[in-house]
RODREN-502193 format. One record per residue (C-alpha): chain; x, y, z. Coordinates in steps of 0.05 Angstrom, whole numbers. Example, Ala and Ser with C-alpha at 12.3 -4.5 7.8 and 13.67 -1.06 7.14 Angstrom:
BEGIN
<site mol="A" px="246" py="-90" pz="156"/>
<site mol="A" px="273" py="-21" pz="143"/>
This chain:
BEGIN
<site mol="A" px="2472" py="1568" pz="1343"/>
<site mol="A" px="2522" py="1598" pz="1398"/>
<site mol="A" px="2456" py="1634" pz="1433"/>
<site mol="A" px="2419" py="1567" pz="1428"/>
<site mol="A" px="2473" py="1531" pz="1471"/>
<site mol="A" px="2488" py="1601" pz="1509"/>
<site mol="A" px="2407" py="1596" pz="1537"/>
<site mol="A" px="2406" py="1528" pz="1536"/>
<site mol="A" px="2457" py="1514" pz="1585"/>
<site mol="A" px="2428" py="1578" pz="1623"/>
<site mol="A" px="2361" py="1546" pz="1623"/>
<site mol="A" px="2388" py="1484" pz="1654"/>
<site mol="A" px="2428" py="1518" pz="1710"/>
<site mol="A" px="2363" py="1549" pz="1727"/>
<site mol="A" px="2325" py="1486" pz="1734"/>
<site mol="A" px="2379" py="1442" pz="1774"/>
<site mol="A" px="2377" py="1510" pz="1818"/>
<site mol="A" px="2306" py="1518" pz="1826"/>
<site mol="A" px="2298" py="1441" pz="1843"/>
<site mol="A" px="2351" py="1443" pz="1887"/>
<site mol="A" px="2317" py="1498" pz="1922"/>
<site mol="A" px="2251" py="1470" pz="1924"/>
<site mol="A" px="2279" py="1404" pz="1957"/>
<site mol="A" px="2312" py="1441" pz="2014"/>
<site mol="A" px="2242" py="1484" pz="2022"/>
<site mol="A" px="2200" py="1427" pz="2033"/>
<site mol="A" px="2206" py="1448" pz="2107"/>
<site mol="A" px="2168" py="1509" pz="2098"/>
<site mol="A" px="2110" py="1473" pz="2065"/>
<site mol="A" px="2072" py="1464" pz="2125"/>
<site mol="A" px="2084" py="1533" pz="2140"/>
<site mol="A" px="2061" py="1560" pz="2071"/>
<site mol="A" px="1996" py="1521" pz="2077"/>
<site mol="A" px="1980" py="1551" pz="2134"/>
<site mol="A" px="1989" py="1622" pz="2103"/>
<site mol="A" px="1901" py="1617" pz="2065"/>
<site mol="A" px="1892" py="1627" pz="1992"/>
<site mol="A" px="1903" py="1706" pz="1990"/>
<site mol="A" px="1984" py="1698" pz="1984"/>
<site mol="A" px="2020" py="1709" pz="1914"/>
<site mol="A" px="2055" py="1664" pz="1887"/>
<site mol="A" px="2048" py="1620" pz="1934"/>
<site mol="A" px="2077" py="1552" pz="1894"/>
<site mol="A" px="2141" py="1588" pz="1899"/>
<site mol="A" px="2147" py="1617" pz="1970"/>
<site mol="A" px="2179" py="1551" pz="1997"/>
<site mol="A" px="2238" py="1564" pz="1959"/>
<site mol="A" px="2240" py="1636" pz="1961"/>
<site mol="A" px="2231" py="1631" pz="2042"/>
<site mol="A" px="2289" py="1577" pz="2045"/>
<site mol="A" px="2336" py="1625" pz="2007"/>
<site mol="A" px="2315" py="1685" pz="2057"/>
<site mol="A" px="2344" py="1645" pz="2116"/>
<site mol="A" px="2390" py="1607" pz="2086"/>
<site mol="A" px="2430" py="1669" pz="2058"/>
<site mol="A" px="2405" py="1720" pz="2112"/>
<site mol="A" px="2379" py="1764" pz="2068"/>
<site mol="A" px="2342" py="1804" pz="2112"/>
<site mol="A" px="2409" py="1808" pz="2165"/>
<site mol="A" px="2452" py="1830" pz="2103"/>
<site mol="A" px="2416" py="1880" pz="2067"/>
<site mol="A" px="2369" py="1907" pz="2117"/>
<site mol="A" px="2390" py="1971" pz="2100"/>
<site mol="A" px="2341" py="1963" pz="2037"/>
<site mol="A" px="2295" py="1918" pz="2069"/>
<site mol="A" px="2283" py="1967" pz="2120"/>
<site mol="A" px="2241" py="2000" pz="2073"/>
<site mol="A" px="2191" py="1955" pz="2066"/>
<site mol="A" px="2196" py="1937" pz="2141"/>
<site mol="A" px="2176" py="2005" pz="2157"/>
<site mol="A" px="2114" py="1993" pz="2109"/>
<site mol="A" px="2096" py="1944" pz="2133"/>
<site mol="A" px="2093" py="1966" pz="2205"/>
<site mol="A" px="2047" py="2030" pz="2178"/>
<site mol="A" px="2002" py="1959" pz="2149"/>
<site mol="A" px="2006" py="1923" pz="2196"/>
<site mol="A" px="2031" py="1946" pz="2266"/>
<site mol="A" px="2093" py="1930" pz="2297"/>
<site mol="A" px="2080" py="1858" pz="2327"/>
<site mol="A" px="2066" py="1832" pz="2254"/>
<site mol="A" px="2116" py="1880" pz="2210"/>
<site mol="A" px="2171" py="1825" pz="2211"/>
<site mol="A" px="2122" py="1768" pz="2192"/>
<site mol="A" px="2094" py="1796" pz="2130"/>
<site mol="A" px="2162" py="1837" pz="2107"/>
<site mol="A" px="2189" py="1774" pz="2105"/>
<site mol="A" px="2130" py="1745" pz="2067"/>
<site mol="A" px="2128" py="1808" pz="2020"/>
<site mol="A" px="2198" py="1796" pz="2000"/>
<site mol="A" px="2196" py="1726" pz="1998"/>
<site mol="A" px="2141" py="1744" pz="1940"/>
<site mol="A" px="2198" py="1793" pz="1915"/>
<site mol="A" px="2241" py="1739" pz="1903"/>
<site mol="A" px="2195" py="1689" pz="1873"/>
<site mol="A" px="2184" py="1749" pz="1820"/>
<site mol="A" px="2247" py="1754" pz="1802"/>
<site mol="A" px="2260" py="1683" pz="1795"/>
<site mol="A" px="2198" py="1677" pz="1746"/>
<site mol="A" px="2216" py="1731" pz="1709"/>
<site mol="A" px="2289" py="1708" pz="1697"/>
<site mol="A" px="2273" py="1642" pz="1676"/>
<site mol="A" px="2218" py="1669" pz="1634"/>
<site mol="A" px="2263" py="1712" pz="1609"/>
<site mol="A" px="2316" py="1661" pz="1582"/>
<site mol="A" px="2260" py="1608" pz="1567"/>
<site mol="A" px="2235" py="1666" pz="1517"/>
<site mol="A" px="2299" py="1668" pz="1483"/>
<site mol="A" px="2317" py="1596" pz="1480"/>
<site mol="A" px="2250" py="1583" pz="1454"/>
<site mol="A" px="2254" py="1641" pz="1395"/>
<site mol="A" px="2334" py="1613" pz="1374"/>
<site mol="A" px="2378" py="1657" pz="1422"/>
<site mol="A" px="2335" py="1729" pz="1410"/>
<site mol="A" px="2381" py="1778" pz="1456"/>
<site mol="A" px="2321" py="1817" pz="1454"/>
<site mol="A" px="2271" py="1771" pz="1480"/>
<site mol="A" px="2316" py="1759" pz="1534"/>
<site mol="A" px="2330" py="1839" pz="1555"/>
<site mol="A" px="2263" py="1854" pz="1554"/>
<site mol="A" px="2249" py="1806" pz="1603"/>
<site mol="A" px="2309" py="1828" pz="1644"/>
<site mol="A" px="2272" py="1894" pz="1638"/>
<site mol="A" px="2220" py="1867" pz="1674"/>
<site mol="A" px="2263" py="1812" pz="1722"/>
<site mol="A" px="2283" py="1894" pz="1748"/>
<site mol="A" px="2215" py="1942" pz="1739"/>
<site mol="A" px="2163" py="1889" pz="1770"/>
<site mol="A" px="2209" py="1893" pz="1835"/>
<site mol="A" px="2210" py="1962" pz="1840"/>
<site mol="A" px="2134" py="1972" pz="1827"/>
<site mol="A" px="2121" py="1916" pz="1881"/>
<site mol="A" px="2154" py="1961" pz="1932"/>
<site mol="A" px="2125" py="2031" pz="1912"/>
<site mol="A" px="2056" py="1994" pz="1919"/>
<site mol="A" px="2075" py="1994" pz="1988"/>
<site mol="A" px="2074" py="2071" pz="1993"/>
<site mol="A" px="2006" py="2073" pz="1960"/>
<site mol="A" px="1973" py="2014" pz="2006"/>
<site mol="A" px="1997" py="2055" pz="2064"/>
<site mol="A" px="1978" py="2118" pz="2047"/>
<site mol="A" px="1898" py="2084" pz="2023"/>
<site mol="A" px="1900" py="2049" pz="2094"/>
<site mol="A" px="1919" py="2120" pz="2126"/>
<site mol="A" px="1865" py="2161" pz="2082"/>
<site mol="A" px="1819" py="2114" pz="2109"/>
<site mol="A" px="1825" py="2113" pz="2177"/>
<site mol="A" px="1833" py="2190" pz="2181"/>
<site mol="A" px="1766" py="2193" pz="2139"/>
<site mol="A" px="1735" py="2144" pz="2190"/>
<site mol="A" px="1754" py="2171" pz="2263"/>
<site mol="A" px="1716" py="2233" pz="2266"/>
<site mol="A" px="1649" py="2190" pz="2258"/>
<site mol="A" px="1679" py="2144" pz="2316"/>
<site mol="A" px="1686" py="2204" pz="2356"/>
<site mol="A" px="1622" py="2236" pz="2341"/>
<site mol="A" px="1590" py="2171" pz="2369"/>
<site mol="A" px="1640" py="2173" pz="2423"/>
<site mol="A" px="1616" py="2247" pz="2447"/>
<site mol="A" px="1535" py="2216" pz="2441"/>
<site mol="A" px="1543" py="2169" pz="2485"/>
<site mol="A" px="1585" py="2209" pz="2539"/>
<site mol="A" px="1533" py="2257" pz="2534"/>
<site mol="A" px="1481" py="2202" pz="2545"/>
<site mol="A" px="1514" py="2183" pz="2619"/>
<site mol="A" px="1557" py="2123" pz="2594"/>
<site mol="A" px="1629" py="2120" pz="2623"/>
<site mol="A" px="1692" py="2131" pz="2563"/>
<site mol="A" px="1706" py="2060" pz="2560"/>
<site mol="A" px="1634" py="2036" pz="2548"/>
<site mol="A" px="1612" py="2087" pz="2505"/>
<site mol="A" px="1685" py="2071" pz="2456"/>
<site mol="A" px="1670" py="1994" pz="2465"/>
<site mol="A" px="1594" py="2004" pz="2436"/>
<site mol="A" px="1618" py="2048" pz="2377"/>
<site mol="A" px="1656" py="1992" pz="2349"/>
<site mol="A" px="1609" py="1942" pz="2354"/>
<site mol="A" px="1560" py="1991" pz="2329"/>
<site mol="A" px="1579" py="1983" pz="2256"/>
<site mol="A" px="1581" py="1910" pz="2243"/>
<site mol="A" px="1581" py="1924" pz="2157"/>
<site mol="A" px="1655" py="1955" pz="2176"/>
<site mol="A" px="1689" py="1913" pz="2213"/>
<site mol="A" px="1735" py="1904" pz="2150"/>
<site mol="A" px="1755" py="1977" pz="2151"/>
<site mol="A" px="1822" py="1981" pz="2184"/>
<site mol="A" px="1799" py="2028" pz="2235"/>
<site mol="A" px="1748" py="1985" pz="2255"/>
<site mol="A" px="1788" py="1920" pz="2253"/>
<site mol="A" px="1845" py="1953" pz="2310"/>
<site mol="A" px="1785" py="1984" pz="2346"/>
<site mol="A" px="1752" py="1918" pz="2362"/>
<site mol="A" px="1816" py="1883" pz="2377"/>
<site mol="A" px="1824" py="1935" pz="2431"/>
<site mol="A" px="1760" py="1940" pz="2451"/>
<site mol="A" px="1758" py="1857" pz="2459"/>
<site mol="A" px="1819" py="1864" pz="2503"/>
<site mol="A" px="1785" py="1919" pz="2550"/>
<site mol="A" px="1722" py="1877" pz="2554"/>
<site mol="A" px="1765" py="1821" pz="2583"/>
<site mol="A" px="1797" py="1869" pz="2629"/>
<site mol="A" px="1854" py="1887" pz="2599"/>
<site mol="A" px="1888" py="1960" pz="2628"/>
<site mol="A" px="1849" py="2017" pz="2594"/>
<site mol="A" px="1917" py="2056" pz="2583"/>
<site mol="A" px="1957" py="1997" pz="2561"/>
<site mol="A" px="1900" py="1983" pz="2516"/>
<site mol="A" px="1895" py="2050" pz="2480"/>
<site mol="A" px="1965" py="2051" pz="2481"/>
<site mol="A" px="1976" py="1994" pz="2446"/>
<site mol="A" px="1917" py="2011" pz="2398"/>
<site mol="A" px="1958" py="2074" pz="2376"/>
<site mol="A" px="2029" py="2040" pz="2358"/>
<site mol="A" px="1987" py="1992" pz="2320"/>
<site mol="A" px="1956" py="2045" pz="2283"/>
<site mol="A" px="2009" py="2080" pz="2264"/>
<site mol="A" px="1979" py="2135" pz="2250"/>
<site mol="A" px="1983" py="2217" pz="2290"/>
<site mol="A" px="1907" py="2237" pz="2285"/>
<site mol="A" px="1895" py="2164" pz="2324"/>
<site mol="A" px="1947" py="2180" pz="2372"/>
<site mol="A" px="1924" py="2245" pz="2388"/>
<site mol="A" px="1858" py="2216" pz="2409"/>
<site mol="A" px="1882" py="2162" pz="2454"/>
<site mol="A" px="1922" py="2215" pz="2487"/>
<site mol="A" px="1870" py="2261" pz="2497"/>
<site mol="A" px="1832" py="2205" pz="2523"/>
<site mol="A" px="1889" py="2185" pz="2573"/>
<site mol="A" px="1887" py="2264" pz="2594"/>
<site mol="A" px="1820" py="2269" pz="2611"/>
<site mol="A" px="1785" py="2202" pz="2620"/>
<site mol="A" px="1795" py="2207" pz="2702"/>
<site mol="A" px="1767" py="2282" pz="2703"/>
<site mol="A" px="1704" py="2261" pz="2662"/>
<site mol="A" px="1646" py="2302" pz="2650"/>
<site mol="A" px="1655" py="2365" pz="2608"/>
<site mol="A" px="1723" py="2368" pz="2610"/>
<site mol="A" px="1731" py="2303" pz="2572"/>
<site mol="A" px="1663" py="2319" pz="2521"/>
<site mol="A" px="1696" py="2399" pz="2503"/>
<site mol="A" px="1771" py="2360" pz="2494"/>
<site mol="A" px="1737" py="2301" pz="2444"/>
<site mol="A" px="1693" py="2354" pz="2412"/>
<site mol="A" px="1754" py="2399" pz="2396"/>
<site mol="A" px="1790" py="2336" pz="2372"/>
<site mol="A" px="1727" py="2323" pz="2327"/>
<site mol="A" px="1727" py="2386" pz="2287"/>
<site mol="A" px="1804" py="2380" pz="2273"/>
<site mol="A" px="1785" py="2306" pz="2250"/>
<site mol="A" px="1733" py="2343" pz="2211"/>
<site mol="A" px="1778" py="2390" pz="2176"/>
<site mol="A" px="1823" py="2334" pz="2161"/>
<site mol="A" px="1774" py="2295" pz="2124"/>
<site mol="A" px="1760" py="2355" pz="2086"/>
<site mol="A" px="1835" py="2369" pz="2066"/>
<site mol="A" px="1835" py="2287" pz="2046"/>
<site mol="A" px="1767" py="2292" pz="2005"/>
<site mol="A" px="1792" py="2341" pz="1963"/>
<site mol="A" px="1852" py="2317" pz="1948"/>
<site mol="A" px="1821" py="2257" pz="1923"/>
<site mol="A" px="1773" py="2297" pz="1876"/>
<site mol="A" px="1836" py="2334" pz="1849"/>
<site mol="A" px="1872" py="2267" pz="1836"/>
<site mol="A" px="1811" py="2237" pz="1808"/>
<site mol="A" px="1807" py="2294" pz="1759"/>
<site mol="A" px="1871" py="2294" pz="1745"/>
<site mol="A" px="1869" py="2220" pz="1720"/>
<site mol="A" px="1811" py="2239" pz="1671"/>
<site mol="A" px="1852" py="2294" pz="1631"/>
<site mol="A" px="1896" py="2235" pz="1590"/>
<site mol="A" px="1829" py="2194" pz="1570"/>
<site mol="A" px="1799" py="2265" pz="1548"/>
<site mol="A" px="1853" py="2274" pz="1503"/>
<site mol="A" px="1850" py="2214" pz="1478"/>
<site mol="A" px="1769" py="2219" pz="1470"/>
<site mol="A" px="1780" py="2293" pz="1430"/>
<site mol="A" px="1834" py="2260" pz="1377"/>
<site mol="A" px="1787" py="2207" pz="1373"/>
<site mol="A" px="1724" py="2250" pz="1355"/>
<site mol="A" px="1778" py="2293" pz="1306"/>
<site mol="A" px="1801" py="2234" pz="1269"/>
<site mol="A" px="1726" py="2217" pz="1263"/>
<site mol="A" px="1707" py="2286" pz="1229"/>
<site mol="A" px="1771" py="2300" pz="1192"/>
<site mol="A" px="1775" py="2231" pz="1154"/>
<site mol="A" px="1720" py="2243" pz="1110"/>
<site mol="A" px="1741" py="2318" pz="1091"/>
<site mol="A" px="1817" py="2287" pz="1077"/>
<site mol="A" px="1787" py="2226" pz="1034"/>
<site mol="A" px="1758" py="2283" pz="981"/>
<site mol="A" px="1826" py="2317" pz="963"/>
């Protein structure tokens, strides 16, 4: 009966506290509209935005939220990283508010279980923490990717060099070439740069800008050796991309591989699982006769 009153009164805290926050978020609603359909939670990221500024969480404890900042910079580049780590944490917090009131609405509901409600504080913790190492993996995919896609940029790169078109023309035509990729996240910063160069933009602000963006060594390295060579031209430029290329190559290779040693590594546990399967199948009958 204690529990009941304990969770009860919990419960109601909650709810005066979650209204109260929702009220004062009203002024991010227009905000939070504009944010599309693809955002999580999205019902809660008024409130969860208002507490972010109200409190300053991002000010306070930036030593852990520089963390996902940093992630989100590999993502996203660095004119966007502060937009979407706050939006990343604001889904952060909405997760931990669900889970906490799920948590004690579990145990009110089932007459003050402790267990109910630990579990769920299990989870008000782990879901957090799996959120953020997501970030890791996302970055790593999005870097896997692009490294698997720039020595095929290149390639196409050295063709058209080779065919008499000048650097700048013969990157701006390789992607456009592709239209089926222009999700890939190569692709997507290679046509934002190229758009800027086609309306005149400076060739070495562009590239530069296309490699903090990126994020990523292998693209730096080639809008460097770009930069290095683009004013000499001829061979000098085709030997320097097609020495970048097989590196690129090589790298691809290393990445390929890995991925068929992970994927085979993920295959060993349902194996196991397949073999005790197919022993219970043909021991049963031989134990049923004794």
């Amino acid at each position: 009966m204690i529990e009941n009153y304990l969770y009860g009164g919990l419960a109601l805290i909650l709810f005066v506290t979650i209204l109260f926050f929702s009220i004062k978020g009203r002024v991010y609603n227009e905000f939070v509209k504009s944010l599309g359909k693809d955002v999580p939670l999205k019902f809660m990221a008024p409130i969860s935005l208002y507490i972010i500024d109200r409190y300053q969480i991002i000010t306070r404890f930036y030593g852990r939220v520089s963390f996902i900042q940093q992630k989100m910079i590999g993502l996203h580049g660095n004119r966007m990283a502060t937009h979407f780590t706050k939006l990343y944490l604001a889904q952060i917090i909405s997760t931990i508010i669900l889970c906490f009131t799920g948590s004690v609405c579990f145990a009110l509901f089932n007459e003050g279980d402790h267990t109910l409600f630990f579990v769920g504080l299990f989870f008000t913790v782990i879901i957090p923490m799996m959120m953020i190492r997501n970030l890791t993996e996302q970055e790593r995919r999005r870097k896997d990717e692009i490294i698997a896609e720039l020595p095929e940029y290149v390639n196409k790169v050295i063709l058209l060099v080779n065919a008499g078109e000048t650097i700048q023309q013969a990157m701006i035509r390789s992607a456009f070439m592709n239209k089926e990729k222009q999700n890939h996240p190569l692709y997507k910063e290679l046509m934002e740069a190229m758009n800027k160069l086609q309306s005149n933009h400076p060739f070495h602000q562009v590239l530069n800008d296309l490699s903090k963006r990126c994020g990523i060594q292998e693209v730096s390295i080639f809008t460097t050796t770009v930069l290095l060579n683009y004013r000499k031209g001829g061979q000098d430029l085709i030997l320097a991309l097609r020495e970048l290329s097989g590196t690129l190559w090589e790298k691809r290779k290393a990445i390929s591989k890995i991925k068929g040693e992970e994927a085979s590594s993920k295959l060993v546990f349902p194996l196991i699982l397949i073999f005790i399967s197919v022993m219970i199948i043909i021991g049963f009958p031989a134990l049923t006769l004794f």
